[in-house]
C-alpha positions as CSV (number, residue, x, y, z in Angstrom):
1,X,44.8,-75.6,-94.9
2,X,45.4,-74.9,-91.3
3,X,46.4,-71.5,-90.1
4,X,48.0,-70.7,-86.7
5,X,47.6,-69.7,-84.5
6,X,43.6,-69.9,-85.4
7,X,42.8,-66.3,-82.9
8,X,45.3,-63.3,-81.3
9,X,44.6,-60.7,-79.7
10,X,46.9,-57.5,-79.7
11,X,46.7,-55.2,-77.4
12,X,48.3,-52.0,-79.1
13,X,48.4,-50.4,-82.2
14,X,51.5,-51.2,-84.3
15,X,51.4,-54.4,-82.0
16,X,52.5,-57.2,-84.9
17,X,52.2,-61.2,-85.0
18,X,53.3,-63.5,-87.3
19,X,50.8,-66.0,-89.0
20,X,51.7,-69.4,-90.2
21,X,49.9,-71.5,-93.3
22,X,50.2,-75.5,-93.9
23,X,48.7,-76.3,-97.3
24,X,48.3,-80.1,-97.4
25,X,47.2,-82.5,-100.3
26,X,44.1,-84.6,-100.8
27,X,45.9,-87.1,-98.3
28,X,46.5,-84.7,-95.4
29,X,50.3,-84.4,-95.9
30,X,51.8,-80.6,-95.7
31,X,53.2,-79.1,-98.7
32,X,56.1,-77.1,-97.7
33,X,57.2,-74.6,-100.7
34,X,53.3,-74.3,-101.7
35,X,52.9,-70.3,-102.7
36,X,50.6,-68.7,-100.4
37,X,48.8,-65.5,-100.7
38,X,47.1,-63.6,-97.4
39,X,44.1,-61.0,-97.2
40,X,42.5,-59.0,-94.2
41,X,38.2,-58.7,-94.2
42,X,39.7,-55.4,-92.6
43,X,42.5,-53.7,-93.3
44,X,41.7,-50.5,-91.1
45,X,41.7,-52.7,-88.3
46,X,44.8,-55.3,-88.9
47,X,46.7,-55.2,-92.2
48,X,48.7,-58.5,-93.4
49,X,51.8,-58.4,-95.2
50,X,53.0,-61.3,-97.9
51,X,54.5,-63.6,-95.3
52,X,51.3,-63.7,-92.8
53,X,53.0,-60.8,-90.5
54,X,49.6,-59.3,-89.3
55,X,49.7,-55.7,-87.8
56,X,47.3,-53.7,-85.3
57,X,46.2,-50.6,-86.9
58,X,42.8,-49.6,-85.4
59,X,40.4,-51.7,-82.2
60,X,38.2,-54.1,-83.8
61,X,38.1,-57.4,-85.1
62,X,39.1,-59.2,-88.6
63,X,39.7,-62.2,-90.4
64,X,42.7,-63.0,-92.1
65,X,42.5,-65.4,-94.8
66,X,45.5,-67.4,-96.2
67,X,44.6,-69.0,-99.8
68,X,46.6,-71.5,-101.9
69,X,45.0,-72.8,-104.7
70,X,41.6,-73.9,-104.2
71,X,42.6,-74.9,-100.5
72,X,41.8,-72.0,-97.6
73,X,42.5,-71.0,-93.9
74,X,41.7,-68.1,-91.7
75,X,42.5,-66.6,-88.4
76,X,40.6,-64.3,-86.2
77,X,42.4,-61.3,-85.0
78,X,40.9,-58.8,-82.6
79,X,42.7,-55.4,-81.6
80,X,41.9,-54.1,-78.5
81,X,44.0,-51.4,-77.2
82,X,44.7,-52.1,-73.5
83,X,46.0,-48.9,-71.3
84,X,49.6,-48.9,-70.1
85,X,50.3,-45.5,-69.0
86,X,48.5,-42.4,-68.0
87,X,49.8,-38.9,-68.4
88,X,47.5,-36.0,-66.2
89,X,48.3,-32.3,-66.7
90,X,49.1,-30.4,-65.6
91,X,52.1,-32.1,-63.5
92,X,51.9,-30.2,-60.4
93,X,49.6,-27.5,-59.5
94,X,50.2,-24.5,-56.9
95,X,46.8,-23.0,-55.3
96,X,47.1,-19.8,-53.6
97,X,43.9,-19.7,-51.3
98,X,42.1,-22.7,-49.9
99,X,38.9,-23.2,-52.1
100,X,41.0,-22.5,-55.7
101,X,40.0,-25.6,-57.7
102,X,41.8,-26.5,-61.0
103,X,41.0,-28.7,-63.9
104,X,43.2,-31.7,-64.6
105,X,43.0,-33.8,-68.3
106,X,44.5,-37.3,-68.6
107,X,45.7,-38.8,-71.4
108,X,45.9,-42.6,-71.7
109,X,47.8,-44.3,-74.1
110,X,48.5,-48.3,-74.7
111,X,52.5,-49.6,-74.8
112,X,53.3,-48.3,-77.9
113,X,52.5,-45.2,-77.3
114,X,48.9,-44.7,-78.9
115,X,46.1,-42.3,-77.4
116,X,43.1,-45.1,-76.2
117,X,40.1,-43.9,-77.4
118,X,37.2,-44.1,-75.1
119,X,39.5,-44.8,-71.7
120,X,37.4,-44.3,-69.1
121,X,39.1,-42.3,-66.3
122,X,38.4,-42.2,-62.6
């Protein structure tokens, strides 16, 4: 059984791809119709639904597994968030003597919308 593609990488949480299985016979020919059944080594990190759709729930890496029969395939996925935006507050800032210092906090988050844990921040 082949599934494909064999790695993906997402890059944000709720980030989803679809996984496809090709059972073949003992003489290599595919099987089309053949019932397949899918499991993640870890569903806190990407979840898969009955038709191979594979979703980004936490940064890490598992294996999904697509089993007919005796016959099985896997895929590696890895989720690692990547930053798209940064938010800093406050906005804006108004000192009233020269010297007044102020403390800003930045909040990044990937393309969906999801707080990166351990961003670093310059």
């Amino acid at each position: 059984m082949e599934v494909a593609p064999a790695t993906a990488l997402l890059e944000a949480l709720g980030d989803t791809v679809r996984l496809a299985a090709t059972v073949r016979d003992q003489r290599g020919q595919a099987m089309p119709g053949a019932s397949v059944s899918w499991s993640s080594s870890a569903d806190a990190v990407a979840s898969v639904s009955s038709a191979g759709v594979v979703c980004a729930v936490a940064a890490g890496v598992a294996t999904i597994t697509a089993r007919s029969g005796n016959a099985s395939g896997e895929a590696a996925v890895t989720v690692r968030q990547a930053a798209a935006s940064v938010e800093v507050e406050p906005a804006s800032l108004l000192f009233a003597a020269v010297g007044d210092t102020a403390r800003l906090a930045a909040r990044v988050r990937d393309r969906n919308g999801h707080p990166v844990g351990g961003a670093q921040v310059a």
